[in-house]
N, C-alpha and C positions, 0 to 999 in steps of 0.2 A: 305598217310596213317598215316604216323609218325605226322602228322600236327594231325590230325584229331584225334589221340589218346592222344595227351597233351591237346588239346580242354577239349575232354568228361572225362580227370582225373578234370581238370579246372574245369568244370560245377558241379562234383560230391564232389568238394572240399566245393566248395558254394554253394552248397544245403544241405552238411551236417553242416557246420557253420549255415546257416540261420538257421537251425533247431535245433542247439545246443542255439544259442543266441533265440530260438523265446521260448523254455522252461524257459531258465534263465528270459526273459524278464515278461512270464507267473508269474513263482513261486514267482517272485522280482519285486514287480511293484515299478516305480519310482514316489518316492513323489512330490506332487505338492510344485511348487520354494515358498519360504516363505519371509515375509520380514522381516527383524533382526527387534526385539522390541529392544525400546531404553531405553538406558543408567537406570537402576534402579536407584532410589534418595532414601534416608528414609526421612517418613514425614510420618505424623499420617491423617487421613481424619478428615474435617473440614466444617460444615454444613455452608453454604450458607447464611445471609440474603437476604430478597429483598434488589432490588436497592434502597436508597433514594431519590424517583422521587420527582421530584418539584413541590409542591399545584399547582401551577399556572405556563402553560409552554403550547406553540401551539408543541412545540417536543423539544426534549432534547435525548440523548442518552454519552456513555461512551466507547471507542474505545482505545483496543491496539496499540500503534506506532509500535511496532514489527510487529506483525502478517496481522494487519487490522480489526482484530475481533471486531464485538459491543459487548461488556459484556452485557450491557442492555440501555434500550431506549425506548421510546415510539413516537409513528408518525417520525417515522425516516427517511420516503420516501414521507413526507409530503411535498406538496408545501409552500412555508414560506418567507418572505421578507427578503435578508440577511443584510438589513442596512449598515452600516460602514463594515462589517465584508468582505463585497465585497472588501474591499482593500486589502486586503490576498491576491486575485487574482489578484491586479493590484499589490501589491507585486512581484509575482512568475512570471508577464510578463514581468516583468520590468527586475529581476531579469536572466531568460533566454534569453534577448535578449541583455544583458550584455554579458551573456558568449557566445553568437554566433559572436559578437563585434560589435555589431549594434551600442551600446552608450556603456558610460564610463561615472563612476561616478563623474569622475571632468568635464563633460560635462555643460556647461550655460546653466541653465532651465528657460525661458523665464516667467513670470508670467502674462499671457497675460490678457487685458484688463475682455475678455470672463471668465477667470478662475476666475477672481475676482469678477466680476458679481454675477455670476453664483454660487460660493461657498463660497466667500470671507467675510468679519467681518458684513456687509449688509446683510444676510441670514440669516436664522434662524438653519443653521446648525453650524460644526463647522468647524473652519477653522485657517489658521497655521500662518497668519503675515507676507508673505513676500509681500513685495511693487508691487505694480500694476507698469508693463512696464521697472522691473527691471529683474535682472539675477541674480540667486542661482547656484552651483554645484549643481547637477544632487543627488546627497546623501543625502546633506540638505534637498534638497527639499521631498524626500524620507523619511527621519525622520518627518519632518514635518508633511508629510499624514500619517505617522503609529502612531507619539507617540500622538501628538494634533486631530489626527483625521482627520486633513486637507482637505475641500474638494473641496478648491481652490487649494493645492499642488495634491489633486488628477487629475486635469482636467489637471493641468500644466502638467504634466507628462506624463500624455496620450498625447497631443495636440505635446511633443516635443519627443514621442518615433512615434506615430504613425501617425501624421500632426491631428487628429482630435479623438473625442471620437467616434466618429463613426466605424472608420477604431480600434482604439484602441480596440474596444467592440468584433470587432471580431476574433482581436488577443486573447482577453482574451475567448473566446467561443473557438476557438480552439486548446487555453493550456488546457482545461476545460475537452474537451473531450480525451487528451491522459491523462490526472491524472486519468480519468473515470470517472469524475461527467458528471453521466448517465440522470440526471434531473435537470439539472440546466442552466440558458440562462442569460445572463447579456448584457444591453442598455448601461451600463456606468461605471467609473472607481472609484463611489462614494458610493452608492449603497443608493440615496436618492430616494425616490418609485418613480416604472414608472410599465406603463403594460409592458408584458412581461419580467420582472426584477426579478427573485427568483432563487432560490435552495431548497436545504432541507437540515435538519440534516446530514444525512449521507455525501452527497458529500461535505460539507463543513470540516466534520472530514476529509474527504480524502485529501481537500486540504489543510488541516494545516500540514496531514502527507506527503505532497509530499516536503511544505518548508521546514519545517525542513529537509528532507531525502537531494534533489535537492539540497537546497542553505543555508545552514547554518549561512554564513556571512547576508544573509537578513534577515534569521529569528533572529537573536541576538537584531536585532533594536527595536523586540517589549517588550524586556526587559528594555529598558532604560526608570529610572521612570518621567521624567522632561525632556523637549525642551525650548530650547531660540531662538527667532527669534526678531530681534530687542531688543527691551525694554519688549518683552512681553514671560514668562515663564509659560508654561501651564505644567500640568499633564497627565502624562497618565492613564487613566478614569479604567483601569482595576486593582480595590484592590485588589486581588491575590498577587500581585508585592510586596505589605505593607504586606500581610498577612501571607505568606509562601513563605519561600525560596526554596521553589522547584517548583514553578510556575515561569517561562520562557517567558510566552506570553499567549497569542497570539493577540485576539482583540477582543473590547467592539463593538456595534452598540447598534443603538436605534434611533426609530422617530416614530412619533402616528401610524405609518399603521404596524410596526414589533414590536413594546413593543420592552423592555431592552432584550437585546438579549448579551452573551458572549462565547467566543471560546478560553476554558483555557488548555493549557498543560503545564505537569512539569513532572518532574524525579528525583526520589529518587534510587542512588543505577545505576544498570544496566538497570530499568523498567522507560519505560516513557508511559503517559497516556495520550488523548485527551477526554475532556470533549465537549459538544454544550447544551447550554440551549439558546431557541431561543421564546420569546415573553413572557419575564417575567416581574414582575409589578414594579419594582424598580432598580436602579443602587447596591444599596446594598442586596437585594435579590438574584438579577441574581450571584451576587460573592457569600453567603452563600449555593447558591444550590449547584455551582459550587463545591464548597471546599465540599460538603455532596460528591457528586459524586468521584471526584479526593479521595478521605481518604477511602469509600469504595472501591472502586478498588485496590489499594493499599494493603490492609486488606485483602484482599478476594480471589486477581488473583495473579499470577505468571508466568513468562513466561521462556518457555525453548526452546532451542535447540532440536530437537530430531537427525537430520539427519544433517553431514559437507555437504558441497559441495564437489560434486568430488570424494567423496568415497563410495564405494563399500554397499548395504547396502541387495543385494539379487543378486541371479545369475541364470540362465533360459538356459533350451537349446533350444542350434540352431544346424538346419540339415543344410548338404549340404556347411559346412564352411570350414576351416580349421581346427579353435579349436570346442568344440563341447560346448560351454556353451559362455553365454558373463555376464559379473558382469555389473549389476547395481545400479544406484544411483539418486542422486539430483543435477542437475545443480545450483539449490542456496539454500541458507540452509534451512530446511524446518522448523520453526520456531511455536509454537501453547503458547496459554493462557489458563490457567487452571485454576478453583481453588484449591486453596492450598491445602493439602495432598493428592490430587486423582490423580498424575502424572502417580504413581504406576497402575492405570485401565485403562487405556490406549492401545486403541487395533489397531493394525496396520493391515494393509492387502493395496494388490495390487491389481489392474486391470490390467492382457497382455494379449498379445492375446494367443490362446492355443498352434500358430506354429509360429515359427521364420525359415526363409528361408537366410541364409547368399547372398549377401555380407551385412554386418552391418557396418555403420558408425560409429567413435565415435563420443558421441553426440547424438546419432541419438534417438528423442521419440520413446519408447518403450509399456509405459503403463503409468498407477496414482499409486502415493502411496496415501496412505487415512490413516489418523486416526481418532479412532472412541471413544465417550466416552459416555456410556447409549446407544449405538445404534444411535447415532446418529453422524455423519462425522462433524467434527469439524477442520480438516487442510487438506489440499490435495495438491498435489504438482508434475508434471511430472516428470517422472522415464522415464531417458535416459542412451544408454550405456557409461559406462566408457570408455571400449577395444574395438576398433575396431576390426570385425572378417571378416578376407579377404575369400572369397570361396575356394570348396575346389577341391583338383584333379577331372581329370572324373571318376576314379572309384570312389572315395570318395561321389559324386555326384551320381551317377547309385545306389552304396549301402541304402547310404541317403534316395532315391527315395523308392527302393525297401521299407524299411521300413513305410517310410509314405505312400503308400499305405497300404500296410497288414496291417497298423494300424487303416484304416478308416472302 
């Protein structure tokens, strides 16, 4: 009986709590989790021109290194011959199968009979001087295909990473697809027309931001304005290099089926830019579009940080845990481009879901953060927890319960 009357004080205790908390819960409804806006700047708002699109262009566009955002472009997902530009790609294969330790740059690159043929001072493309049935280090040869264009250093290099362009074509198709170029297929290491041989604007911007990001040391080579190989000293075709010192690279192509086509980035300051004009009428046009493009961007965008990594930027409850909230944040910084003065309108908001059930991992995806500017999502970024929240006792659990029901 004495059992049985600490029971029904028990029961009468947590019926009059539930009922005490289900008023407070009534009169004090809890706000929905918010996500901290960022950092205020001062900066005055600042109208916009159009883009300087180029008279004459199969697609062209202008791309954040930060973020990945296109500022603007036209036929961006357009199919388009990449020319020379295709060696970017035989670039970044060359380059991660360096750092897996496949080759090494003092490696003997053989310049085989085939590569001379095929792309050597006999062609009508360009091509880099080294001797038919000789050996270069693996580097040389590599400058050779970036600054001269090489595209008998291109074949050599495929032929001594991969035994063949063939097997080389589909290593570079499947570095192709984890950078994300979503529409583009490459036959060879040169990028002299073949069927099924294109890309488009954009994945090409993707891959000029993946070398730079990826491999730094390879992308440096397309700064160097002159090669020697032998007796013979060529230029590298891309004026940017003579024009502005804040162009860095990238690469020129051209052949009657792609027009002058160029893939220029530079960085002034903290902001770097990727330009692509692709099927233009001249070696010196494709550079004036280019610099039109790169100078407005620069003018016009900005890019900031909004969110660190790792830090705490909104916090949500969680039932049935031990702590009853978990903070979260950004696994990597969440980074957007603007134009200039409008940082300040900038609207943030989150996607979670409405109920969080512990145990929580840290780490764990939780929701999106999004930012918005006009109504329209311009960065977005997975919102995972900081704090891991361990579950919680069984009463804590039973209490927990109780309320998510009477809340449904």
């Amino acid at each position: 009986m004495k059992f049985r009357s600490t029971l029904g004080r028990i029961a009468v205790a947590t019926l009059a709590t539930a009922a005490v908390g289900l008023v407070f819960a009534q009169s004090k409804p809890q706000p929905k989790p918010q996500l901290a806006p960022p950092a205020a700047v001062a900066s005055g708002e600042l109208p916009v021109p159009p883009a300087p699109a180029p008279k004459v262009a199969s697609a062209w566009l202008l791309m954040d290194y930060a973020t990945g955002q296109v500022l603007a472009g036209e036929n961006v997902d357009a199919r388009v011959e990449p020319a020379s530009i295709t060696k970017v790609m035989t670039s970044y294969v060359i380059a991660a199968e360096m750092k897996n330790g496949k080759i090494k740059p003092e490696d003997p690159v053989m310049m085989s009979e085939n590569a001379w043929r095929s792309g050597g001072a006999g062609t009508d493309g360009s091509y880099s001087g080294f001797e038919v049935n000789k050996t270069a280090p693996l580097e040389q040869m590599e400058k050779g295909m970036v600054v001269q264009s090489g595209n008998d250093a291109a074949i050599a290099l495929a032929e001594h990473v991969a035994g063949s362009e063939e097997a080389f074509a589909s290593l570079m198709n499947q570095y192709a697809q984890r950078i994300g170029m979503k529409n583009s297929h490459f036959v060879n290491p040169h990028g002299l027309s073949a069927p099924e041989h294109y890309s488009t604007a954009r994945d090409l911007a993707l891959l000029g931001r993946a070398l730079v990001h990826d491999y730094p040391v390879a992308y440096s080579h397309n700064k160097i304005k002159e090669f020697t190989v032998g007796p013979i000293t060529q230029p590298n075709r891309n004026l940017l290099l003579w024009r502005d010192p804040s162009v860095d690279g990238i690469k020129t192509g051209h052949h009657s089926g792609a027009g002058y086509c160029l893939m220029a980035s530079a960085k002034r300051g903290d902001q770097r830019l990727i330009s692509v004009v692709m099927g233009n009428t001249s070696e010196n046009q494709r550079a004036v579009d280019s610099q039109a493009l790169l100078n407005w961007g620069f003018r016009f965008f900005e890019t900031h940080k909004l969110y660190e990594a790792g830090k705490a930027v909104a916090k949500q409850k969680v039932w049935k845990g031990q702590a009853d909230e978990v903070q979260l944040g950004v696994a990597e910084p969440l980074l957007v481009s603007v134009p200039r003065g409008r940082y300040e309108q900038l609207k943030p908001s989150m996607d979670v879901p409405k109920t969080l059930v512990a145990p929580i991992r840290k780490g764990q995806k939780i929701g999106t953060a999004k930012v918005s500017l006009d109504g329209k999502v311009i960065a977005q970024a997975p919102l995972v927890a900081i704090n891991a929240v361990e579950e919680g006792g069984f009463f804590k659990r039973l209490w927990d319960e109780f309320w998510m029901w009477w809340g449904e």
